[in-house]
C-alpha positions in Angstrom: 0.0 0.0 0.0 1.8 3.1 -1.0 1.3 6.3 0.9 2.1 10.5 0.7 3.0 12.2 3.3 2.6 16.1 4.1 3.2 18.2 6.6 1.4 21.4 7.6 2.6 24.7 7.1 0.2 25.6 10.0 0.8 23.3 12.5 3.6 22.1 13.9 4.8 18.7 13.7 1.6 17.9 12.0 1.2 14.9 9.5 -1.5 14.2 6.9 -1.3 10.7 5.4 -3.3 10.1 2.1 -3.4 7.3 -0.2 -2.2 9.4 -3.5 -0.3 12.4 -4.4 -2.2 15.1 -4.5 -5.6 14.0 -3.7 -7.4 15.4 -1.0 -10.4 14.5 -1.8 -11.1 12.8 1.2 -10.2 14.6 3.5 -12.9 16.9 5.0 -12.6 20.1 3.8 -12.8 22.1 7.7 -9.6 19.8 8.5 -8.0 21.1 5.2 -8.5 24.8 6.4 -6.6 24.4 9.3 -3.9 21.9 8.3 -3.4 24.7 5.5 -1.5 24.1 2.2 0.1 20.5 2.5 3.9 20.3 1.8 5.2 17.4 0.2 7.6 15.3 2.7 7.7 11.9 1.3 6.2 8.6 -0.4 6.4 5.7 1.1 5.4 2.1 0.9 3.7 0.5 3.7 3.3 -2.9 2.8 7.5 -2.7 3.5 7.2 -1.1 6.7 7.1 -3.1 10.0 6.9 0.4 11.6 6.8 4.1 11.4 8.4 7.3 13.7 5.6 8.4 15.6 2.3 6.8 14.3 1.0 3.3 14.7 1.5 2.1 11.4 -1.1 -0.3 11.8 -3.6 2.6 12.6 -2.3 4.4 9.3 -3.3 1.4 7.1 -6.9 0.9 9.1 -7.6 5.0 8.5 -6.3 4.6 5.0 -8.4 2.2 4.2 -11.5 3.2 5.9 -11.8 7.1 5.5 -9.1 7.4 3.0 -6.2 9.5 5.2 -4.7 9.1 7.9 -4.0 12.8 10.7 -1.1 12.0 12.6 -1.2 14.7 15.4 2.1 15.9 17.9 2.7 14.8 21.3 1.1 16.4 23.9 3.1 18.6 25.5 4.3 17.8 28.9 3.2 20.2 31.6 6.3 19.8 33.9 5.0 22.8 36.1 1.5 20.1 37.0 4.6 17.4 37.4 6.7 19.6 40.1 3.7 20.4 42.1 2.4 16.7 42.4 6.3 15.8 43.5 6.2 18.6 45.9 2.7 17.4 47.0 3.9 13.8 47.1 7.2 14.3 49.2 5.3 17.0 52.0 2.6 14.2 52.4 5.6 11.8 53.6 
């Protein structure tokens, strides 16, 4: 199963997967406004892959298939502020 893969000039480390080059047709048109103009990162072939960086490849292939792309979203972001209060929390209640 072959694969294109663009990034979004909008959002940051932001992935849309779609089964050809070019064709967005697919893909709803509100999520297209906000992932903005998609920029070309690369074609690959998943049928090769055992896995990929940061998306479950076997998740890629199911959305592929069933709705025709695939959104691979960034980490959330770790709120270390949340982190040091529960430590503090955890070490005053001992």
């Amino acid at each position: 199963m072959l694969c294109v893969i663009y990034k979004s000039p909008k959002k940051e480390q932001t992935y849309l997967f779609v089964k050809q080059r070019d064709d967005f047709s697919s893909v709803p048109e509100a999520l297209m406004e906000t992932f903005g103009t998609p920029v070309l990162v690369t074609l690959i072939n998943l049928a090769t892959k055992d896995k990929l960086g940061m998306a479950d490849i076997e998740k890629v292939r199911s959305n592929l298939t069933k709705q025709g792309y695939y959104l691979q979203l960034p980490p959330p972001q770790e709120n270390l502020l949340k982190q040091h209060k529960e430590q503090m929390k955890a070490q005053a209640e001992q």
